[in-house]
C-alpha positions, 0 to 999 in steps of 0.5 A, spaced: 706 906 772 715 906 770 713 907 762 710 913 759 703 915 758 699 918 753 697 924 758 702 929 760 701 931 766 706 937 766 702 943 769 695 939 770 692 940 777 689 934 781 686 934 786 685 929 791 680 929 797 683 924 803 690 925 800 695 924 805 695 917 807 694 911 803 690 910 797 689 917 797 698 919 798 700 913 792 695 916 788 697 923 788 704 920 788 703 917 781 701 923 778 706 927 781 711 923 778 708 925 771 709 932 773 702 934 776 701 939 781 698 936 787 693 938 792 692 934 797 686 934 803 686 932 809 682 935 816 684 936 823 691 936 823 690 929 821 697 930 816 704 929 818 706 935 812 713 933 813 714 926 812 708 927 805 713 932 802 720 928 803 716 922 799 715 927 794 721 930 794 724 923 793 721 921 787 725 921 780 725 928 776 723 935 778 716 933 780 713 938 783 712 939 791 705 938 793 700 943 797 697 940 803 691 943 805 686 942 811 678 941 808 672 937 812 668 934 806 662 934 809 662 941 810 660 946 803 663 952 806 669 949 807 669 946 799 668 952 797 673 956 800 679 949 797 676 950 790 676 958 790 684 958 793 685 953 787 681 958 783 686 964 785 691 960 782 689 956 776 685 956 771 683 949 771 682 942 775 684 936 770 683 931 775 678 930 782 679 924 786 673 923 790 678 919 796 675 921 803 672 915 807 671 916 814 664 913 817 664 909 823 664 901 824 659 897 823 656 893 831 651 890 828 643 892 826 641 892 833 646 898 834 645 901 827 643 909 828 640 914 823 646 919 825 652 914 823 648 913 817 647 920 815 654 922 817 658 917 812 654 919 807 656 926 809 663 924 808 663 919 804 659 919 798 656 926 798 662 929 797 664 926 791 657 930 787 659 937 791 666 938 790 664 937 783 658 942 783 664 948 786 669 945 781 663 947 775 660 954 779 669 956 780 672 954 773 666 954 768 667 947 767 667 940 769 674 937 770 676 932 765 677 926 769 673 925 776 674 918 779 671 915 786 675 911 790 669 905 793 673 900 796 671 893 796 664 896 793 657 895 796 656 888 793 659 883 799 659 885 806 664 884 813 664 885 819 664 892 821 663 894 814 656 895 814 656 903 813 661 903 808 658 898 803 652 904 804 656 909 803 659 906 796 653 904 794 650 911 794 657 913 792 657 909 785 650 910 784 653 918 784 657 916 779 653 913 774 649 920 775 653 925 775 657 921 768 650 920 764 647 928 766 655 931 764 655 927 757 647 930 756 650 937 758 655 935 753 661 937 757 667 933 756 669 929 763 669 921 764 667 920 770 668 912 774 669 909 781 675 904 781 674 899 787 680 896 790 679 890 794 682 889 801 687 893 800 690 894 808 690 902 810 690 905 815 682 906 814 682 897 813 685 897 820 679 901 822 673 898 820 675 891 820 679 890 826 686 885 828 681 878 826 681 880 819 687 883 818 691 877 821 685 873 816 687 877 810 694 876 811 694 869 810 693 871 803 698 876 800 696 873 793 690 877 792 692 883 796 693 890 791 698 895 794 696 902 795 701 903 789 698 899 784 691 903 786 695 909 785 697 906 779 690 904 776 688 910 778 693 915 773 692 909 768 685 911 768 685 918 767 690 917 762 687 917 756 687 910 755 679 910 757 677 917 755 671 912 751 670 910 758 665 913 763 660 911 768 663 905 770 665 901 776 672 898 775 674 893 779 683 892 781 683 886 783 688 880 784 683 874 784 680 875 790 674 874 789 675 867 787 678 867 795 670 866 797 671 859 794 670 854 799 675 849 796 680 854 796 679 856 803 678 850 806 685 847 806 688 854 810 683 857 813 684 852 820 690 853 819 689 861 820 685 860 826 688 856 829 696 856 828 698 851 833 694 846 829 699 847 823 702 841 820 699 836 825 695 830 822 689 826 825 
């Protein structure tokens, strides 16, 4: 968003779980460029601190350095330890952006495991109701916005895609939870999920593999960029939905018309087998 928005950022802290690469990065971007603090999460060492602050520090205006901090989500102690340090230093968490996906790519039913299961709903759903619940027991209230990132959702299925569609159907459930039992304690905090479609990371290229990719690349059209995910992402905690809580937003270029036959038919031989482009029977 190049224009203006409703929300001044100016002052606001967001917090932004599995915000050093991709989604994540563009999202706490597009907020910085409106003037918010930004915490960052990663785990084990897993960010490149000095390539994020250079993007930062490139962006138009005074937008404030971010703060970069190791947390493992799937643990308590350690979430609690990250919102305690953010306690020391503000009086409030504007916005939570549940980003965290890490889970292990899918083989099949006959490889499926309890313990792969239980680990990507450690990581990637079950956050998303324990940060808020530290959030709640540190600040004495909830933040004014907290949004879920689910991917592509839980309603198709790819190869290797198995664990997350689990994981983000327990994620999106925890939304419409936690959005319901909020509003009844009569605290003030719009709570959705925002699924973004194949939107090729660093993370896509994990679950998905180079078949898929290379797919998808034969149709860029439909493709949403991480920026325009952050984009969605600061346009939804602007003030423009307040009256919107407990939904699942889809960002979408029109790909699901992609999973039409008549308009794959004619390309996708041609993405399978390059050589056979242009030839005529």
């Amino acid at each position: 968003m190049t224009g203006s928005i409703v929300k001044d950022y100016r002052g606001k802290v967001v917090l932004i779980t599995g915000g050093t690469k991709g989604i994540g990065l563009s999202t706490g971007l597009a907020f910085a460029r409106h003037g918010a603090q930004v915490y960052l999460t990663h785990r084990w060492g897993s960010a490149d601190e000095g390539e994020i602050r250079a993007k930062f520090a490139a962006l138009p205006g005074d937008a404030p350095a971010p703060i970069i901090l190791e947390a493992d989500a799937s643990r308590d102690k350690e979430t609690k330890a990250l919102i305690q340090r953010i306690r020391g230093e503000h009086d409030a968490i504007e916005v939570f952006v549940s980003n965290v996906c890490v889970v292990q790519r899918g083989q099949g039913v006959a490889a499926h495991s309890k313990r792969a299961l239980t680990k990507s709903l450690d990581y990637s759903a079950w956050p998303f109701v324990g940060y808020l619940q530290q959030i709640k027991a540190a600040f004495g209230r909830y933040p004014k916005y907290a949004l879920a990132m689910s991917s592509d959702g839980p309603d198709t299925h790819y190869p290797g895609y198995d664990y997350v569609a689990v994981a983000k159907a327990v994620l999106e459930t925890f939304v419409r939870y936690m959005s319901t039992h909020i509003a009844d304690a009569g605290e003030d905090c719009c709570v959705n999920a925002l699924r973004t479609r194949q939107v090729v990371t660093e993370s896509y290229r994990q679950i998905f593999g180079d078949d898929v990719r290379d797919l998808a690349a034969g149709f860029p059209e439909f493709a949403c960029s991480v920026e325009e995910v952050g984009d969605a992402a600061l346009a939804l905690c602007s003030g423009l939905f307040d009256a919107m809580s407990g939904q699942v937003v889809m960002l979408d270029r029109g790909a699901a018309f992609a999973d039409n036959v008549a308009t794959l038919g004619p390309r996708v031989p041609a993405l399978l087998n390059p050589s056979a482009a242009g030839t005529e029977d």
